[in-house]
C-alpha positions in Angstrom: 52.4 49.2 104.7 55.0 48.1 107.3 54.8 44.1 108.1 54.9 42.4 111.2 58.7 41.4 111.4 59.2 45.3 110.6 57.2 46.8 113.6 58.4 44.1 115.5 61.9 45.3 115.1 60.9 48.8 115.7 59.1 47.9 119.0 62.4 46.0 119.9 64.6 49.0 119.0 62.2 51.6 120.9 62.5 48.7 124.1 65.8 48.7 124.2 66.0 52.8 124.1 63.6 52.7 126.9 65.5 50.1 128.9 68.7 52.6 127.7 66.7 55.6 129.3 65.9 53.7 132.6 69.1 53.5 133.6 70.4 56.9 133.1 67.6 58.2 134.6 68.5 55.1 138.1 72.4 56.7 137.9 71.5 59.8 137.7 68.8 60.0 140.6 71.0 57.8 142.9 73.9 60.2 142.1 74.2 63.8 144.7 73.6 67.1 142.2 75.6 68.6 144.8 78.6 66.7 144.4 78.2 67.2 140.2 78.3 70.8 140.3 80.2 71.3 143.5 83.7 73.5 141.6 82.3 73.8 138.7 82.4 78.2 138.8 85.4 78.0 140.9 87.1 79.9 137.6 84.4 81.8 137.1 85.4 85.7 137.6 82.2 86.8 138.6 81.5 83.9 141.1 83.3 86.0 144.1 81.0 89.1 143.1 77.9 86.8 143.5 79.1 85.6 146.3 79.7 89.0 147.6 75.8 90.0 146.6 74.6 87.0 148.0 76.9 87.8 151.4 75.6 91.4 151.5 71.6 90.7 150.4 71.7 87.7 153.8 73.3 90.8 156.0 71.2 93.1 154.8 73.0 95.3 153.0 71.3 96.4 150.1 73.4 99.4 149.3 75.6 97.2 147.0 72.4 96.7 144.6 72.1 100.4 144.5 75.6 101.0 144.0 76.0 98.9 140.9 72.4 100.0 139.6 74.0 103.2 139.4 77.1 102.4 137.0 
């Protein structure tokens, strides 16, 4: 069996991860997503071609799906 001065550092430990946790989680809410990600493909290779689907989907053409369905 565990003692009391035991489970009391164990409940101070798992407090102090909490308290830990808290404040990621305040940084990271108070923080834009958009900015985070915003460059992060820019060396992708295959980011212009998405772009380009994405591009032709909005316009509605849908002949570049078929196109490359066909390869």
């Amino acid at each position: 069996m565990t003692t009391d001065t035991s489970l009391e550092k164990r409940l101070a430990t798992i407090e102090a991860a909490i308290a830990q946790l808290q404040k990621q989680v305040a940084t990271s809410q108070s923080s834009n997503w958009l900015e985070q990600i915003t460059g992060s493909f820019k060396d992708e290779p295959a980011f212009e071609e998405v772009l380009a689907y994405g591009r032709a989907i909005r316009q509605g053409d849908e002949s570049i799906l078929e196109t490359q369905d066909e390869l």
